[in-house]
Backbone as a chain_set.jsonl record, in Angstrom:
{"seq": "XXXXXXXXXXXXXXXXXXXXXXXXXXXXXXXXXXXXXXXXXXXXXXXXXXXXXXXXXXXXXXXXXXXXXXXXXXXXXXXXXXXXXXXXXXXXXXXXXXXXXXXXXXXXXXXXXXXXXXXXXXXXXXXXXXXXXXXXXXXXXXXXXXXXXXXXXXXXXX", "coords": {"N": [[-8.344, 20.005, -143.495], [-7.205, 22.917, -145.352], [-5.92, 24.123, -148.601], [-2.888, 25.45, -148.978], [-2.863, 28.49, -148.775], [-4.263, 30.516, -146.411], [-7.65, 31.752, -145.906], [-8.967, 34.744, -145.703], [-10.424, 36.817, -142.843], [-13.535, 38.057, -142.405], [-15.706, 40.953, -141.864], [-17.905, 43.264, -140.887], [-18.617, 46.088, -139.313], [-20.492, 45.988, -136.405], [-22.795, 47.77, -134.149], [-22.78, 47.272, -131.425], [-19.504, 47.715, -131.437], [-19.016, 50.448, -131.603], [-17.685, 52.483, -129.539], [-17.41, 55.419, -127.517], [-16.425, 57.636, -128.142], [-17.616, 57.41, -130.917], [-16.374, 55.654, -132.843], [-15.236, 52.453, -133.739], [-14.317, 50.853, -130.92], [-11.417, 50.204, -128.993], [-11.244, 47.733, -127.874], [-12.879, 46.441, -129.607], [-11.311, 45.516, -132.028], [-9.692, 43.918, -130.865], [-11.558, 41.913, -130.378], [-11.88, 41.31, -132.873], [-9.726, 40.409, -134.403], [-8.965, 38.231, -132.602], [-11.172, 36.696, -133.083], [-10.597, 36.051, -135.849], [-8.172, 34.464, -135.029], [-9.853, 32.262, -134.157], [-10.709, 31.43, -136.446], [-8.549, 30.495, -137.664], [-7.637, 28.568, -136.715], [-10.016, 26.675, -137.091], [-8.863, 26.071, -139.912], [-6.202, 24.927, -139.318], [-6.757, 22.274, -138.117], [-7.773, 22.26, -134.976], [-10.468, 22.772, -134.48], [-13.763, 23.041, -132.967], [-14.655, 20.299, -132.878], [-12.372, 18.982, -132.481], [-11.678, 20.109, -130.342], [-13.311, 19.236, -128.03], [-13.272, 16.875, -128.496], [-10.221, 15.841, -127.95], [-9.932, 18.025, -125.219], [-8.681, 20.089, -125.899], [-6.686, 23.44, -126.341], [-6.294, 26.641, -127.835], [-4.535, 28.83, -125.699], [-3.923, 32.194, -125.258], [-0.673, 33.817, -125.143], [0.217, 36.36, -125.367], [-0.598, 38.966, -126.707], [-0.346, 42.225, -128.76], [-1.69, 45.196, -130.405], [-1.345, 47.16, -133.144], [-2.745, 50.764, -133.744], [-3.88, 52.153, -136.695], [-5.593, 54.048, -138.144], [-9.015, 54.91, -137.774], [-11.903, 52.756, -137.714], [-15.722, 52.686, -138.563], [-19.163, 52.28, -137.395], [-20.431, 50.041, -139.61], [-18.838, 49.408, -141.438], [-16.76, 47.972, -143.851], [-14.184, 45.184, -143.187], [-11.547, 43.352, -143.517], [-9.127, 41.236, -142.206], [-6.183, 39.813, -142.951], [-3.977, 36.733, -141.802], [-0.955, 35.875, -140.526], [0.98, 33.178, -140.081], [4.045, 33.624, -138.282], [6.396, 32.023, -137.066], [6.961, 28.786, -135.582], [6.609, 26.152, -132.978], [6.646, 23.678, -131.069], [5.005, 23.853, -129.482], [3.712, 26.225, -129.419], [2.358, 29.076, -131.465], [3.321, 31.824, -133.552], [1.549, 34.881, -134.245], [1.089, 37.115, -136.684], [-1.474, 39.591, -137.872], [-3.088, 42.008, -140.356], [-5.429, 44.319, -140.059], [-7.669, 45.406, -142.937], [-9.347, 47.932, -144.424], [-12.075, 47.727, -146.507], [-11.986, 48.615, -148.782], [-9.206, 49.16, -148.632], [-6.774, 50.366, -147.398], [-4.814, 50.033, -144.378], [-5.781, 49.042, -141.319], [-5.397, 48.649, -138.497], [-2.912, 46.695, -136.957], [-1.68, 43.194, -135.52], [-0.009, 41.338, -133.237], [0.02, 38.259, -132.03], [1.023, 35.411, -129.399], [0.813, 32.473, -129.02], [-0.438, 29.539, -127.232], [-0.918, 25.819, -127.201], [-2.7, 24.062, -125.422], [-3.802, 21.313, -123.024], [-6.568, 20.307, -121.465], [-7.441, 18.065, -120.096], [-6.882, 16.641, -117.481], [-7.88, 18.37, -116.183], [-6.263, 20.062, -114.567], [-5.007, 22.931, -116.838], [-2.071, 22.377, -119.007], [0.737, 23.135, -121.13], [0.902, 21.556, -124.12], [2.193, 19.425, -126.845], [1.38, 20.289, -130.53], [-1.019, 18.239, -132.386], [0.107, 16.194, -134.582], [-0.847, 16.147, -137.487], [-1.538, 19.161, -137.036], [0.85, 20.164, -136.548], [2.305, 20.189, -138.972], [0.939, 21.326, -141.067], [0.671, 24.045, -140.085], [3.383, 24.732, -140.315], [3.623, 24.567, -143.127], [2.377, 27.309, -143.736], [4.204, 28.84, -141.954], [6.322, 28.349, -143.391], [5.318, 29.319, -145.96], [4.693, 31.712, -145.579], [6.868, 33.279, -144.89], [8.178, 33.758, -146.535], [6.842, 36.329, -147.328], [8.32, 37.967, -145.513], [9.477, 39.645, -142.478], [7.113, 41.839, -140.836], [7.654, 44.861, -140.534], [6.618, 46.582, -138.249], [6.734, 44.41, -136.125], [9.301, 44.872, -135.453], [9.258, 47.224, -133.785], [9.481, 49.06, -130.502], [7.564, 48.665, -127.46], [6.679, 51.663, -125.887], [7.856, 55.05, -124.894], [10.088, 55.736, -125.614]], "CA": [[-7.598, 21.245, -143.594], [-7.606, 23.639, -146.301], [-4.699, 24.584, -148.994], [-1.604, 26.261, -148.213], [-3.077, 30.062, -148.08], [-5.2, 30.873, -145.286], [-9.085, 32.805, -146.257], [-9.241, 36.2, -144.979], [-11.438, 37.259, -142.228], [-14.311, 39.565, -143.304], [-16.551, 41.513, -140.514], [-18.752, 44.325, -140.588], [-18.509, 46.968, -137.833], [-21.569, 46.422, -135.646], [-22.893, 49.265, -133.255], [-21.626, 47.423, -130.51], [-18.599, 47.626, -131.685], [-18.35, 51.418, -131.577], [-17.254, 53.239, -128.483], [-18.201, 56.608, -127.02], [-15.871, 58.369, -129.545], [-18.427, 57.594, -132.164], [-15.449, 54.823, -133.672], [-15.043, 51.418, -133.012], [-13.357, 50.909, -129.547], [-10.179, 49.381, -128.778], [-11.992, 46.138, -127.506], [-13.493, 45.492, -130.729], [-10.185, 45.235, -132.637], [-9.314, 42.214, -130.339], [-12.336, 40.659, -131.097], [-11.952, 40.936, -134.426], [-8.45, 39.586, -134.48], [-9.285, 37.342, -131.969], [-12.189, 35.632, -134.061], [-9.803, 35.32, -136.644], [-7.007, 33.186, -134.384], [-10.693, 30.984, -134.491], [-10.901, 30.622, -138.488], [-7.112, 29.842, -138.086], [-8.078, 27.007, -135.315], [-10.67, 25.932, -138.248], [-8.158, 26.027, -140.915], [-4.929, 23.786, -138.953], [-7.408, 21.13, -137.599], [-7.888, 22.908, -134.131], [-11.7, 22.893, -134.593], [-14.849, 22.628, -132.255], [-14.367, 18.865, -132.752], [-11.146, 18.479, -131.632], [-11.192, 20.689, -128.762], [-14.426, 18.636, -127.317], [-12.567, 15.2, -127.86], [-9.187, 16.002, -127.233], [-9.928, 18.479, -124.381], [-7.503, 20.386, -125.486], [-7.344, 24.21, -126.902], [-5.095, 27.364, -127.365], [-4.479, 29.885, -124.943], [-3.044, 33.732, -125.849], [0.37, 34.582, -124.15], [0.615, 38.083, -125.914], [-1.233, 40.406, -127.893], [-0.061, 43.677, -128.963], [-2.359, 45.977, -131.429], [-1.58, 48.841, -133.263], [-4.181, 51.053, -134.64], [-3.385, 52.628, -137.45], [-7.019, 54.23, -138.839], [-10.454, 54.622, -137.514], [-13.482, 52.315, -138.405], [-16.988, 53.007, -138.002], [-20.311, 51.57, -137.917], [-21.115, 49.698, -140.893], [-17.719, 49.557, -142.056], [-16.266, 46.425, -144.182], [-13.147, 44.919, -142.703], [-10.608, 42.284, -143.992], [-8.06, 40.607, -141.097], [-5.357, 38.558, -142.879], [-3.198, 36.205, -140.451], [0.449, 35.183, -141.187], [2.407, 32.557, -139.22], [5.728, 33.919, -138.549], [6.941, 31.104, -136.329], [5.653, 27.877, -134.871], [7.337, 25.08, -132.316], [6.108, 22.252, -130.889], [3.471, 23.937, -129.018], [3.414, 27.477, -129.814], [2.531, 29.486, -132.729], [3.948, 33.657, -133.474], [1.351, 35.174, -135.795], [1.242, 38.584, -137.244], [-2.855, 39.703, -138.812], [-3.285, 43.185, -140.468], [-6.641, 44.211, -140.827], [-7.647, 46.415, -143.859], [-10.629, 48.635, -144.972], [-12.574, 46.423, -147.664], [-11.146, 49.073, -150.076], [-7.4, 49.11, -148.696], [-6.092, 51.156, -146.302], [-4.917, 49.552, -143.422], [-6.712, 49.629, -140.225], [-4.474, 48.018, -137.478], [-2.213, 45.108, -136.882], [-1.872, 42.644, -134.067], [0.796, 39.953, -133.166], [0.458, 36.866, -131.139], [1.332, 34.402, -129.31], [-0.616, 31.313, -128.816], [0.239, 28.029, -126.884], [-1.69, 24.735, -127.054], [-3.034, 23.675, -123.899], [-4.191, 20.755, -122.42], [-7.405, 20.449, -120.123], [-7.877, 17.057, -120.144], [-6.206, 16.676, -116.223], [-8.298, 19.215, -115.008], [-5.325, 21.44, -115.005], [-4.458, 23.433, -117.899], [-1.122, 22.415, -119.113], [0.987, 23.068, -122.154], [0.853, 20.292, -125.043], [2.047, 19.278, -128.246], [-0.093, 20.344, -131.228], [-1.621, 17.067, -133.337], [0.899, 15.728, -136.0], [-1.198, 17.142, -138.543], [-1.368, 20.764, -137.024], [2.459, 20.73, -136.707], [2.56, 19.933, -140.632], [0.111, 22.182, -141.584], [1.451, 25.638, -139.426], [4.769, 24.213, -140.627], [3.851, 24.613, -144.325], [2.204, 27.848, -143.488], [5.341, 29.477, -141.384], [7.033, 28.48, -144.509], [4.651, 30.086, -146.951], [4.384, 33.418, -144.503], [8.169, 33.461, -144.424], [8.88, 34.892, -148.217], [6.8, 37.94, -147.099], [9.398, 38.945, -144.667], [9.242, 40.554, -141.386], [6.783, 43.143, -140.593], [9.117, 46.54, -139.597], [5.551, 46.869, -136.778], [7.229, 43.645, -135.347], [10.858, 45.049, -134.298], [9.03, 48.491, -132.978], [8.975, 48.603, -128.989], [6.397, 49.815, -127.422], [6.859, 52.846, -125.077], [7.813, 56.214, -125.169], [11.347, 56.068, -125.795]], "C": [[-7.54, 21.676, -145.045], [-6.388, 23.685, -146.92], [-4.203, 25.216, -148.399], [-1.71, 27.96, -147.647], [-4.38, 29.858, -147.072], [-6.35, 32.021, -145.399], [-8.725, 33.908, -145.16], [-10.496, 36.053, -143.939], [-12.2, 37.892, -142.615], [-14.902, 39.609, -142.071], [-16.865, 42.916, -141.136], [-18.885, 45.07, -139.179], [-20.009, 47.397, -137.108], [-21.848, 47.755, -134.558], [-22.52, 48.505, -132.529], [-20.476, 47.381, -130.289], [-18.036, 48.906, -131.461], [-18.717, 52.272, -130.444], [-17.896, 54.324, -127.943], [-17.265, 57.561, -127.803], [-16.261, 58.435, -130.723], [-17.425, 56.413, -133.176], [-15.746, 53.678, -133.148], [-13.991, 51.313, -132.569], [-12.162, 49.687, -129.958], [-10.825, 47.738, -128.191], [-12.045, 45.517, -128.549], [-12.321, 45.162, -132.04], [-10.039, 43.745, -132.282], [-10.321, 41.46, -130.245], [-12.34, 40.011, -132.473], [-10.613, 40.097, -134.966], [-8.08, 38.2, -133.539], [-10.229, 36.241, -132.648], [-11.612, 35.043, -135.398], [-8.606, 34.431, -136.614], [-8.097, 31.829, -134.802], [-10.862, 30.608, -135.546], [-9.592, 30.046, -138.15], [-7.505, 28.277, -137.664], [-9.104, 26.254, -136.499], [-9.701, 25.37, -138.742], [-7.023, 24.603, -140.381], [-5.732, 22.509, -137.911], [-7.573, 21.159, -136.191], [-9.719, 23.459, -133.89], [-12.22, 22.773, -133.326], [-14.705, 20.817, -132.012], [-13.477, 18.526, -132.012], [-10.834, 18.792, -130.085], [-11.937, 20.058, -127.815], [-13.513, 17.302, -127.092], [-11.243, 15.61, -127.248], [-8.729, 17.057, -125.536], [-8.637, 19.394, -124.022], [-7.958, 22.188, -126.682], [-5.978, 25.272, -127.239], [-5.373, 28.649, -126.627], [-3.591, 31.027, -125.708], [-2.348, 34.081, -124.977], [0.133, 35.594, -124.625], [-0.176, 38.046, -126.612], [-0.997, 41.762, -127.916], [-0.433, 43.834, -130.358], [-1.585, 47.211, -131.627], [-2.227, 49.337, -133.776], [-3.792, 52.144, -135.466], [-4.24, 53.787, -138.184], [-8.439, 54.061, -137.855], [-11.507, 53.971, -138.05], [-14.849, 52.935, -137.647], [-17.883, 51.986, -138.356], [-20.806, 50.947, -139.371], [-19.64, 49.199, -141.591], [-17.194, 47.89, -142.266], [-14.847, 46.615, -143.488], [-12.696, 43.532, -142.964], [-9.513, 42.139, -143.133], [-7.415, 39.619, -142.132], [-4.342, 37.898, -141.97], [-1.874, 35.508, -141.349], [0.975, 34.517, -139.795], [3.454, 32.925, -139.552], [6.652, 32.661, -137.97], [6.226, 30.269, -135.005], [7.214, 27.013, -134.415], [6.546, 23.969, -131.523], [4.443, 22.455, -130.272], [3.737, 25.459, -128.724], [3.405, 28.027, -131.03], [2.758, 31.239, -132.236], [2.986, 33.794, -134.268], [1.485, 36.534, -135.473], [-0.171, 39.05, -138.221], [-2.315, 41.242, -138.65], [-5.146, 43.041, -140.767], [-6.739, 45.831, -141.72], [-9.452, 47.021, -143.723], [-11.218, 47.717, -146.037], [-11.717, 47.579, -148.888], [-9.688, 49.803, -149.739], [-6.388, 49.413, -148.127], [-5.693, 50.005, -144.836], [-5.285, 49.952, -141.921], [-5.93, 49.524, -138.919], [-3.621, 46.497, -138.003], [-1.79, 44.707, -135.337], [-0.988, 41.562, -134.134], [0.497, 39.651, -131.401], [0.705, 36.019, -130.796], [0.617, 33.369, -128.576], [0.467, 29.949, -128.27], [-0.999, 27.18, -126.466], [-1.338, 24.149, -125.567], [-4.192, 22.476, -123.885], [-5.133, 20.311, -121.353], [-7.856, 19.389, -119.863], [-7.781, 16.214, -118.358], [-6.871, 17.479, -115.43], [-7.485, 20.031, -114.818], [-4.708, 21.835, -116.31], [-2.658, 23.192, -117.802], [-0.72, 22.595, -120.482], [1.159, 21.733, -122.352], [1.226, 20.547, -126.294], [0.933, 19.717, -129.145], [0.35, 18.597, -131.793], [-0.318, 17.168, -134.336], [0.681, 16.766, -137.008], [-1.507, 18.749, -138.512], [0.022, 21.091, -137.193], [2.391, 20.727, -138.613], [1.794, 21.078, -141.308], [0.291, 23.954, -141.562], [2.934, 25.251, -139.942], [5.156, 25.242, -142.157], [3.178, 26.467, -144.258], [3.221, 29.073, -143.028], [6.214, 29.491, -142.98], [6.789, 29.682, -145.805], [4.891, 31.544, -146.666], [5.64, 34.073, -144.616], [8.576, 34.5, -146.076], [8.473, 36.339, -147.943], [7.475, 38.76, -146.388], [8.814, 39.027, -143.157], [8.737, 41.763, -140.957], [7.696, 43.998, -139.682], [7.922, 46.23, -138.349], [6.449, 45.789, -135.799], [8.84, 44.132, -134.502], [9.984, 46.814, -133.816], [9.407, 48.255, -131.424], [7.979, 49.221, -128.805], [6.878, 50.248, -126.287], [7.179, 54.132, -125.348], [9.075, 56.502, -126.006], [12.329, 55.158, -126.854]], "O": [[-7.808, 20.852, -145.919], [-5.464, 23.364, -146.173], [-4.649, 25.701, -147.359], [-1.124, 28.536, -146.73], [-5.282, 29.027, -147.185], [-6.057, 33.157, -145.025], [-8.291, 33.773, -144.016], [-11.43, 35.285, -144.171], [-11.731, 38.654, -143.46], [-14.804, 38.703, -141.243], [-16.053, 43.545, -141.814], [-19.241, 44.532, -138.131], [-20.566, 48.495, -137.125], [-20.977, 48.591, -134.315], [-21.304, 48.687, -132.59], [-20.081, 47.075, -129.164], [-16.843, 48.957, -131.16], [-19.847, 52.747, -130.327], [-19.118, 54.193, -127.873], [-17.922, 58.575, -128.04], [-15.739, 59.134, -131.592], [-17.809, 56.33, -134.343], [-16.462, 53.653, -132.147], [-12.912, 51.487, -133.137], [-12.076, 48.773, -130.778], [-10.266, 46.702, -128.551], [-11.556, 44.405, -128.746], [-12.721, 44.492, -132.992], [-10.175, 42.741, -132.98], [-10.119, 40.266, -130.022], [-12.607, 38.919, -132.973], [-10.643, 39.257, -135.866], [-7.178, 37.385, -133.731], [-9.942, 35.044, -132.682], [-11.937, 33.985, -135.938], [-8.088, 33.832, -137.557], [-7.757, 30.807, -135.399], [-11.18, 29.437, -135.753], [-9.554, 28.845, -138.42], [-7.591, 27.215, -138.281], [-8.796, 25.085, -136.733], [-9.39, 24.257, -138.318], [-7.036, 23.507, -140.942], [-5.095, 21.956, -137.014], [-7.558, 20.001, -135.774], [-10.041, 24.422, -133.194], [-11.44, 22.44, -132.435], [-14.674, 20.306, -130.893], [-13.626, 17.857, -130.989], [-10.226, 18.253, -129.161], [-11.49, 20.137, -126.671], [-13.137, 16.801, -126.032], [-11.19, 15.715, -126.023], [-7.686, 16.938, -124.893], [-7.944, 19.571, -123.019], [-8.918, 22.301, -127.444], [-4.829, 24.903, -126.994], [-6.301, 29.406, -126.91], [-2.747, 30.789, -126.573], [-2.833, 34.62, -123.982], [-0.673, 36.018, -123.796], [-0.52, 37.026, -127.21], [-1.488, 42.462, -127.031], [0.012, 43.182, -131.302], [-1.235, 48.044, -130.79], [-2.734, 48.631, -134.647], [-3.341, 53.133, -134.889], [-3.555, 54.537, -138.879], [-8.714, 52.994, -137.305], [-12.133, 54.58, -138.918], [-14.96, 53.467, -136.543], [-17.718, 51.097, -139.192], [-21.582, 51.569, -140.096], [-19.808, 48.374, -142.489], [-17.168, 46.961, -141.458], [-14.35, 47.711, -143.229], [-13.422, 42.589, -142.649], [-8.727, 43.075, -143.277], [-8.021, 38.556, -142.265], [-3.774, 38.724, -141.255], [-1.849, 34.882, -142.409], [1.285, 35.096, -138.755], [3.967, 32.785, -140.662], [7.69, 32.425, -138.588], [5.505, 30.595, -134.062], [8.321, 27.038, -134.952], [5.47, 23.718, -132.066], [3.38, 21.844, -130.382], [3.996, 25.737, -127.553], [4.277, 27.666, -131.82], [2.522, 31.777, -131.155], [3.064, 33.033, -135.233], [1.851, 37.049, -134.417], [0.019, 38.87, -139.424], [-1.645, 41.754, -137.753], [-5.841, 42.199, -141.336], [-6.223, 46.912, -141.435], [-10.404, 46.569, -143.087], [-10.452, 46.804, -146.345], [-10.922, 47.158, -149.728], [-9.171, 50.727, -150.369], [-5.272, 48.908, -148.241], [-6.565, 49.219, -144.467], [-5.074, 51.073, -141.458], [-5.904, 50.567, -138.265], [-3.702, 45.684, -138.924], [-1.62, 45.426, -134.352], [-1.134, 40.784, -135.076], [0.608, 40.223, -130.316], [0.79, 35.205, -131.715], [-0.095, 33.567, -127.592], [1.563, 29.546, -128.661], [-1.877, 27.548, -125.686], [-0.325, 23.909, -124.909], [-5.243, 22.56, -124.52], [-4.618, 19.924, -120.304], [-8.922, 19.494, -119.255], [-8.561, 15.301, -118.087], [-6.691, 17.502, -114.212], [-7.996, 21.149, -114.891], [-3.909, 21.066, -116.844], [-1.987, 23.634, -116.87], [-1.6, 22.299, -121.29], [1.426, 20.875, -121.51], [0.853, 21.537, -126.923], [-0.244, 19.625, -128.795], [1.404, 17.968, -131.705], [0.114, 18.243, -134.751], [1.362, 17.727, -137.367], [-1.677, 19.468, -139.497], [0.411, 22.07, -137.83], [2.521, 21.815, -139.174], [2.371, 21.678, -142.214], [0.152, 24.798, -142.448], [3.634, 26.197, -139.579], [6.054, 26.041, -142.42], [3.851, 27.046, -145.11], [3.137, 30.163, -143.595], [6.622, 30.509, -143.538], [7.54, 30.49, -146.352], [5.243, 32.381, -147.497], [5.685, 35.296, -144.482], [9.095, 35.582, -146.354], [9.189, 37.323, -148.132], [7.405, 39.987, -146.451], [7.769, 38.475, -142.813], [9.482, 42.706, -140.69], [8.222, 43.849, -138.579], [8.375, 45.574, -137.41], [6.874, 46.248, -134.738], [9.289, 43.83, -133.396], [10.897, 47.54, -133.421], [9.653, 47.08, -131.151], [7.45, 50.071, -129.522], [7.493, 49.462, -125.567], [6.592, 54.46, -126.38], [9.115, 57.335, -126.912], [13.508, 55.47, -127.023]]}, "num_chains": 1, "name": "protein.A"}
């Protein structure tokens, strides 16, 4: 596992990425914030390795995007990910992703729970020692930046 900050995502906005609006679609957001839950899974010892031996992985209760900006084809893109809050076997995060030069593009919070497939049925599980310690020091780190305002919004009309 890596020091205490967590590398940015980077991505380039492939053509299949962009929609029939000539932008990139609402899909390709949650891939892109989705591929960056997988650097996290790098980063807190949640790897390819582990998930083969331990037979174990994380599943996504929630995701809610908002889109803030249009990308297009070709277009650089930077996803950072903040743990807001972690427990024995769930983590809260909170990623914005930006324009490579600054603007922000969207943001996405979720929630993730470690699961178990080792039984043949998916069940929740503890994370590893060293993932609790690691999202621990992380939640901690994440915590001085505050509370994104996007997080107390609701979503609906009213």
């Amino acid at each position: 596992m890596s020091g205490p900050e967590l590398p940015a995502s980077r991505f380039r906005v492939p053509s299949d990425w962009v929609d029939y609006n000539g932008h990139m679609g609402d899909f390709a957001y949650g891939i892109a914030f989705s591929r960056s839950v997988t650097a996290l899974m790098e980063d807190i010892g949640l790897d390819e390795t582990y998930r083969a031996a331990a037979q174990a992985t994380l599943y996504t209760l929630e995701m809610r995007i908002g889109y803030q900006r249009e990308c297009h084809e070709g277009d650089s893109l930077v996803v950072q990910t903040r743990v807001q809050a972690v427990d024995a076997k769930r983590m809260h995060l909170y990623q914005e992703m930006q324009a490579e030069d600054g603007p922000l593009l969207a943001w996405c919070e979720q929630v993730l729970l470690h699961v178990a497939r080792d039984s043949g049925t998916p069940r929740a599980a503890p994370f590893p020692s060293a993932t609790v310690d690691r999202l621990a020091a992380l939640e901690a780190q994440h915590h001085a930046a505050g509370r994104p305002a996007w997080l107390e919004r609701r979503t609906g009309l009213g």
